[in-house]
N, C-alpha and C positions, 0 to 999 in steps of 0.2 A: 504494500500500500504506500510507504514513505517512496518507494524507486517510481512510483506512478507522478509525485507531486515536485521531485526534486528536478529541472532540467537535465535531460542526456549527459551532456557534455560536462555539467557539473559532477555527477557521479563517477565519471570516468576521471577527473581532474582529479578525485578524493581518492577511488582507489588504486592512483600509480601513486600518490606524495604518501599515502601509508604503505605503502608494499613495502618488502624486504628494500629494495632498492631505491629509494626515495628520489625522486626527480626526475628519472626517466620510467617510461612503462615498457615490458618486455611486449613482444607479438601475441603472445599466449594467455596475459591480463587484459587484457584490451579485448580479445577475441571470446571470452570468459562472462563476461557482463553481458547479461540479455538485456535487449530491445526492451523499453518499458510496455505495456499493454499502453494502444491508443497511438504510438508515437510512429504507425506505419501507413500514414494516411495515404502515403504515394502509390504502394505497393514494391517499395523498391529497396526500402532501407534493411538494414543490416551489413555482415561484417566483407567486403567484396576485395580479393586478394587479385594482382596484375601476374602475370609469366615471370616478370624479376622480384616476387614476394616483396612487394608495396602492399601495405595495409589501408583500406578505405574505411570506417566504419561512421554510419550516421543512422539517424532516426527523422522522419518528419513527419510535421502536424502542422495544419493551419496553413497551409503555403509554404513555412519555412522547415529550412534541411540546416541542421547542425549536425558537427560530428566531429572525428580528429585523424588524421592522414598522415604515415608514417611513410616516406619514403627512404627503401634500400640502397639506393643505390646515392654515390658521391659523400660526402660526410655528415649528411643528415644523421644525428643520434636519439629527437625526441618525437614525440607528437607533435602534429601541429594543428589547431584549431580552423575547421572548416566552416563555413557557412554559405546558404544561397537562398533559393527560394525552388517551388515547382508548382505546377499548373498542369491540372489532367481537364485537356481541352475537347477531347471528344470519349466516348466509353471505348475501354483500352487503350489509350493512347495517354502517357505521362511523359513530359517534356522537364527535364532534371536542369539545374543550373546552380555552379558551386564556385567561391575561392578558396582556395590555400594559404 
């Protein structure tokens, strides 16, 4: 009930700074933390991994897509906070839109 009222992106912020490892989040906590109920208005949200194991993960409601984006490859080492909006403009058809 509390993971329903507290924002996505907040819950993920709280548990990589208490993990064993404080300040960064591994691929495997991040991947670990379910989707709140309600936060999949898009039909699209959850944890979406690229060929070179980039982590995606976001939730949306209302229009808006928040979430956090770990890129493997170059010297990225943390999360980084995403956000955008999306628009389901005809039945089946959801048009996604984010930055980094």
């Amino acid at each position: 009930m509390l993971a329903e009222t507290i924002p996505f992106v907040i819950l993920l912020v709280l548990c990589c700074l208490t993990g064993s490892d404080a300040g960064s989040c591994s691929i495997t906590t991040i991947c670990e933390i379910p989707i709140p109920s309600g936060s999949n208005q898009c039909d699209k949200a959850g944890t979406w991994r690229n060929e070179l194991t980039s982590v995606m993960k976001f939730s949306c409601r209302g229009g808006q897509i928040e979430g956090l984006y770990c890129c493997s490859v170059g010297k990225a080492s943390l999360f980084y906070p995403m956000a955008g909006r999306f628009l389901q403009a005809e039945k089946n058809t959801t048009m996604l839109g984010w930055t980094v």
